[in-house]
FIROTOR-624117 format. One record per residue (C-alpha): residue in three letters; x, y, z. Coordinates in steps of 0.25 Angstrom, whole numbers, m for minus. Example, Ala and Ser with C-alpha at 12.3 -4.5 7.8 and 13.67 -1.06 7.14 Angstrom:
<pts>
('ALA'; (49; m18; 31))
('SER'; (55; m4; 29))
</pts>
This chain:
<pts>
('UNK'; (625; 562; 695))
('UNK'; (614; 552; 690))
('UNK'; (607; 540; 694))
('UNK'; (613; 527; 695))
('UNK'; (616; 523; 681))
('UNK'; (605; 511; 677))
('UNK'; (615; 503; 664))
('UNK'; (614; 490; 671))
('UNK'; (629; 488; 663))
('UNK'; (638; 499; 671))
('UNK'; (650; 494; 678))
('UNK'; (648; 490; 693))
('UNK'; (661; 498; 696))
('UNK'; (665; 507; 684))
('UNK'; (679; 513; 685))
('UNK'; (679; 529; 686))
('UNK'; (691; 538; 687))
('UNK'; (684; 550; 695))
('UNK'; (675; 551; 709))
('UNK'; (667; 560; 701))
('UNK'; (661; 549; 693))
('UNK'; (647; 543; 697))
('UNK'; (651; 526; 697))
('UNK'; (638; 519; 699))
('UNK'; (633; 504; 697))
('UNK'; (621; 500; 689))
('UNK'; (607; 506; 695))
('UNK'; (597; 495; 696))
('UNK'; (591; 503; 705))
('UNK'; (594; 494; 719))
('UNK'; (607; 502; 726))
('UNK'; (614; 487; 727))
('UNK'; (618; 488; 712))
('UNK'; (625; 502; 717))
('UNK'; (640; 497; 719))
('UNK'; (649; 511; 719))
('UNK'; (644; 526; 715))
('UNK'; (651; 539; 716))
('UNK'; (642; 550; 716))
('UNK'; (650; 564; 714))
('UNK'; (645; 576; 723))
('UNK'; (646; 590; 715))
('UNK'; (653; 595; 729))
('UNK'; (660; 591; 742))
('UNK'; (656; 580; 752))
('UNK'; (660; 585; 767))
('UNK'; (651; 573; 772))
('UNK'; (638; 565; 770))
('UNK'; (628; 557; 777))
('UNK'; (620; 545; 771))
('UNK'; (604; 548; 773))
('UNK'; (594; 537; 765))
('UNK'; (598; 537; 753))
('UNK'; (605; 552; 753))
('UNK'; (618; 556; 756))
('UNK'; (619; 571; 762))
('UNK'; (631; 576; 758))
('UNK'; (638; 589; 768))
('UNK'; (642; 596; 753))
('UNK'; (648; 607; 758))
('UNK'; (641; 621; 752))
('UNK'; (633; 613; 748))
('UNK'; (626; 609; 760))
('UNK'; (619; 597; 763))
('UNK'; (617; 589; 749))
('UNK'; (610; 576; 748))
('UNK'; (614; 563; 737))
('UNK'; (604; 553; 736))
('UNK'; (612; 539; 733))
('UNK'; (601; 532; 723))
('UNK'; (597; 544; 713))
('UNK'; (612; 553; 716))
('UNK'; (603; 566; 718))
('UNK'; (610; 576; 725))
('UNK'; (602; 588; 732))
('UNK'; (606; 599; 743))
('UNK'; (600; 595; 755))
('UNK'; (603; 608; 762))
('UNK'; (613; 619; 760))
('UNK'; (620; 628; 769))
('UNK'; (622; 642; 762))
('UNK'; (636; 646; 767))
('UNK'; (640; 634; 774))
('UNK'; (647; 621; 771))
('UNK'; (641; 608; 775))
('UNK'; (651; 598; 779))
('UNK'; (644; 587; 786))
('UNK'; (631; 581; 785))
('UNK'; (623; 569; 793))
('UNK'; (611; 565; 790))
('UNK'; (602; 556; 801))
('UNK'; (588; 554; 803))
('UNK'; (582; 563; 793))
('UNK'; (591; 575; 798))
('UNK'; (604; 583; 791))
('UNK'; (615; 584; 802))
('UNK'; (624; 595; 793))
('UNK'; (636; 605; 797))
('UNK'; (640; 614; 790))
('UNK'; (653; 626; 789))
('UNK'; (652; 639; 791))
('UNK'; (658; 648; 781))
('UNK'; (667; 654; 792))
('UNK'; (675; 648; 802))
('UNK'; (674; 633; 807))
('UNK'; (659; 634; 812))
('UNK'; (650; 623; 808))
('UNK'; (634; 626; 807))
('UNK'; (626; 614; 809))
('UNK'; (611; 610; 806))
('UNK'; (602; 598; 807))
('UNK'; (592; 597; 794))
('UNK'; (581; 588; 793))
('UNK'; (581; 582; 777))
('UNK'; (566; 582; 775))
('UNK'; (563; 595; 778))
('UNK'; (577; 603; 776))
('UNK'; (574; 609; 790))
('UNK'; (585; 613; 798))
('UNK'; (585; 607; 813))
('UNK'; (596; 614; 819))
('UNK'; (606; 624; 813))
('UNK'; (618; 628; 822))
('UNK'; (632; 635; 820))
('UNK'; (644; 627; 827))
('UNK'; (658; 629; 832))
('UNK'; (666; 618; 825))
('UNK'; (663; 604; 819))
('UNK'; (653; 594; 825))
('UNK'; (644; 583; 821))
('UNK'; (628; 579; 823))
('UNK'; (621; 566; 827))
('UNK'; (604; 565; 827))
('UNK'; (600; 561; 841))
('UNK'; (587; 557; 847))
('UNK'; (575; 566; 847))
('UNK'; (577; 573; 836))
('UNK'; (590; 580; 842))
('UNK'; (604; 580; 837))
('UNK'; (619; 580; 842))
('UNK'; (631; 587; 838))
('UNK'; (644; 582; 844))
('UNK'; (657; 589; 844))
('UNK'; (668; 586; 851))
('UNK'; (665; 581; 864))
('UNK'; (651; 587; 864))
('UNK'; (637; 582; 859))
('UNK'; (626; 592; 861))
('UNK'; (613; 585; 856))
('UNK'; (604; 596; 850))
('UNK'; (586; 598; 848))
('UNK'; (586; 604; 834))
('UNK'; (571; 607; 839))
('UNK'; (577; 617; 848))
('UNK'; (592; 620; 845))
('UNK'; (595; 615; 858))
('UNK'; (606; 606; 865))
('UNK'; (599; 595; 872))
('UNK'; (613; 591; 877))
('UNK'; (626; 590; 876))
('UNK'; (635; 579; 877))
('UNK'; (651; 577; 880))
('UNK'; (658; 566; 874))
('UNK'; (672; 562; 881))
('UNK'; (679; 566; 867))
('UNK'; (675; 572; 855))
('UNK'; (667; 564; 843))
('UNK'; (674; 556; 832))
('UNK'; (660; 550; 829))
('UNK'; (646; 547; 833))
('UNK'; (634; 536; 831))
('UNK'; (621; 540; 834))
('UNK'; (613; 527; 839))
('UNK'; (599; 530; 844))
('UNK'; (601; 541; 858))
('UNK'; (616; 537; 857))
('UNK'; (627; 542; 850))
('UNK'; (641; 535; 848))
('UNK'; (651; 545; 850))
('UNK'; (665; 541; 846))
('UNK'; (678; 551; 853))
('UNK'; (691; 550; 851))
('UNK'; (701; 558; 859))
('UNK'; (699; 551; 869))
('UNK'; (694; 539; 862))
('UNK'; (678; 534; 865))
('UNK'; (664; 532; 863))
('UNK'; (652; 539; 870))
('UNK'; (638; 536; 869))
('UNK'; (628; 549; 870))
('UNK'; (614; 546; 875))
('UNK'; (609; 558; 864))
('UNK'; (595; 558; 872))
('UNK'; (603; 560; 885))
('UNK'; (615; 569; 880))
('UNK'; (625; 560; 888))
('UNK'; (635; 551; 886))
('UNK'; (630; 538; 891))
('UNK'; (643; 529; 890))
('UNK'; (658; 531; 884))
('UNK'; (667; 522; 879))
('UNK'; (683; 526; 879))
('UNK'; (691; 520; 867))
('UNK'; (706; 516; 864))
('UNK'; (705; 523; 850))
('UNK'; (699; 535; 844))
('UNK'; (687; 532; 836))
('UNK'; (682; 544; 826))
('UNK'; (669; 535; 822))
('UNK'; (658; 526; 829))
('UNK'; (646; 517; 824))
('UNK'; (638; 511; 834))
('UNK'; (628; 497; 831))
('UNK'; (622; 492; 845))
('UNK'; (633; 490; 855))
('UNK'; (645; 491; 845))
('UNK'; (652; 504; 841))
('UNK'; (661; 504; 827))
('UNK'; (672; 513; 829))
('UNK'; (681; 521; 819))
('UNK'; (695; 524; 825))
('UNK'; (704; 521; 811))
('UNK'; (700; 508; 812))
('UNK'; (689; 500; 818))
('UNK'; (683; 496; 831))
('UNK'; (670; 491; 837))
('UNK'; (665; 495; 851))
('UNK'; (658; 488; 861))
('UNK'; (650; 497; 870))
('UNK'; (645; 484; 878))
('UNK'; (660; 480; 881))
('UNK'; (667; 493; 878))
('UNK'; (677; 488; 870))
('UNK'; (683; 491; 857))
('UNK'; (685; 480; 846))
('UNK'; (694; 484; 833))
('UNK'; (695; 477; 820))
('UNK'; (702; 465; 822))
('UNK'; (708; 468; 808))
('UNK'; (704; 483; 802))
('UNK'; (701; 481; 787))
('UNK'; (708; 495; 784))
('UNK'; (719; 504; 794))
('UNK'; (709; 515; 793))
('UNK'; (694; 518; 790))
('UNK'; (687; 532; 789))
('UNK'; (671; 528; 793))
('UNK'; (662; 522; 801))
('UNK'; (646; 518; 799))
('UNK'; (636; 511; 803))
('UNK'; (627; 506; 791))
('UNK'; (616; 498; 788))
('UNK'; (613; 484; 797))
('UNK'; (622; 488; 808))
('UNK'; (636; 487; 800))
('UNK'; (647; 497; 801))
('UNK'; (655; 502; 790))
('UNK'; (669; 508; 790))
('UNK'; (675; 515; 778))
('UNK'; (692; 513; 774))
('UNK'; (701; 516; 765))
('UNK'; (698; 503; 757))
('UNK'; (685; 500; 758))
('UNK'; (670; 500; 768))
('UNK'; (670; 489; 779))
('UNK'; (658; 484; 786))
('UNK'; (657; 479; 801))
('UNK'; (647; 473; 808))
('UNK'; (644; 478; 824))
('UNK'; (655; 466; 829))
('UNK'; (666; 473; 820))
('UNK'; (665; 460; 808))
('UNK'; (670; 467; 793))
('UNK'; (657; 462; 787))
('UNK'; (659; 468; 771))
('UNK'; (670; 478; 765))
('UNK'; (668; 486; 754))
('UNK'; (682; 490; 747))
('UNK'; (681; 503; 739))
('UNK'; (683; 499; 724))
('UNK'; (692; 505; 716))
('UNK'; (685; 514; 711))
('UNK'; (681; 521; 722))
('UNK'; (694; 523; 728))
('UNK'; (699; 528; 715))
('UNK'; (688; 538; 713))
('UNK'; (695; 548; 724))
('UNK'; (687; 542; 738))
('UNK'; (697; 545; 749))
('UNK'; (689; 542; 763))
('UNK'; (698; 550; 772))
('UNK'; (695; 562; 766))
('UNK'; (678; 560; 764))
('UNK'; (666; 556; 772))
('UNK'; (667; 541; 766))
('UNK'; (659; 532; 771))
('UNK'; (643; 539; 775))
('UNK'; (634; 528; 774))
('UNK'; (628; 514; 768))
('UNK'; (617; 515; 758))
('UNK'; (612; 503; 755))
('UNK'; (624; 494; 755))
('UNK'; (632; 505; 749))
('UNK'; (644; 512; 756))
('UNK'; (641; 527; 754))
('UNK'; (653; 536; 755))
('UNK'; (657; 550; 751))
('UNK'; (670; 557; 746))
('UNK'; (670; 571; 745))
('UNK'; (664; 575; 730))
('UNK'; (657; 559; 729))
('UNK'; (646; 549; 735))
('UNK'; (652; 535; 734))
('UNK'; (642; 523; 736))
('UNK'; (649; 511; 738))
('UNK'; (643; 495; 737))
('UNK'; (646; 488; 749))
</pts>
């Protein structure tokens, strides 16, 4: 893969005529001169979380495979011999990872701490699920209409929480965590410290993502809404920029981002389109398809980091 390339002459956005060639802009060793890269992944991407300067990568047989952005080394991080790993969230130090089973749909599901490769929790589950950190080293696994917060120190359940509907998505904020449902439509807020939910909020759509800053959620529902929990009420996009978005995330300095088909959109906490970034040509013809990839993990330091399913895309904002 390489370094950045350091001719101060190379193109700002060369053309290329395959997504498995590396398009970089000149090093000068400050990440601002980066305007658009494409780092190819000798495998396939199943999901990725944004860490620091590291991507962890859920590659599969693989395991659990780290890229860092500045020098592109890739190392394994952890492998599972005989399983799959098809997702990966990385938080506060810790490794979140499921992995497949070779037989049947069972899932296995550990915690690992980075710094000293240790495995926290390690457990077989029936069906798919996802993990959030919580407070006092503990964590939560929701599935469904079910959270059951987890000691790792233990292996015990401290408790277990019902939501009114199965997650579409989660924000962790300090004890809290944001819990979007669809069917019915809501949002509930889980004291992870108490193992209760502490105030729902029923919706006229069915959101399948949620951001929280302060009092004001971002929701993904197809298009996009911003809820107040001080007034409960539910404000859309006067005018949506596109019919249909894939992603929601909170980024640096409060803002929220939102990926579509044409490009990345910026929102402040009062629902104001502060920047859009349309996707260059390039890109687009490069092969990136966001409905069928992860897309949109993260924002290193003003750069849009996104993933397809064979590529690292690192995009200027």
């Amino acid at each position: 893969m390489g370094k950045l390339p350091a001719s101060p002459t190379a193109p700002q956005h060369p053309e290329v005529s395959t997504p498995r060639q590396v398009r970089l802009a000149p090093d000068t060793g400050n990440s601002s001169a980066l305007q658009q890269a494409l780092i190819p992944f000798d495998g396939e991407i199943h999901g990725a979380s944004l860490h620091g300067d590291t991507i962890y990568v859920a590659a599969g047989e693989k395991g659990l495979v780290g890229i860092n952005l500045r020098s592109q080394q890739v190392h394994v991080v952890k492998a599972y011999p005989g399983k799959s790993v098809v997702s990966a969230r990385v938080e506060d130090g810790k490794a979140y990872i499921h992995a497949t089973l070779p037989a049947g749909k069972n899932r296995h599901f550990s915690v690992v701490e980075l710094n000293s490769n240790k495995v926290l929790y390690s457990q077989d589950l029936d069906g798919w699920s996802s993990a959030s950190p919580a407070p006092n080293g503990r964590f939560a696994i929701f599935r469904k209409e079910v959270i059951t917060i987890i000691d790792p120190n233990t292996g015990k359940i401290v408790h277990t929480v019902a939501t009114p509907g199965p997650s579409s998505g989660g924000h962790r904020v300090g004890d809290l965590l944001y819990v979007s449902h669809a069917y019915p439509g809501g949002i509930a807020i889980v004291d992870l410290n108490k193992g209760e939910v502490t105030r729902h909020f029923k919706l006229s759509v069915w959101p399948r993502g949620i951001q929280v800053v302060g009092d004001t959620a971002c929701l993904l529902y197809g298009g996009i809404g911003f809820f107040d929990f001080n007034k409960g009420t539910l404000s859309p996009l006067a005018t949506q920029p596109e019919d249909h978005f894939f992603r929601i995330l909170l980024g640096p300095n409060d803002l929220f981002y939102a990926t579509g088909r044409k490009g990345i959109y910026q929102f402040d906490d009062k629902g104001q389109l502060l920047h859009t970034t349309a996707y260059p040509k390039p890109f687009i013809d490069g092969g990136f398809n966001l409905s069928a990839t992860p897309g949109l993990i993260g924002i290193w330091e003003d750069h849009a980091v996104l993933v397809s399913k064979h590529a690292v895309h690192v995009l200027k904002l």
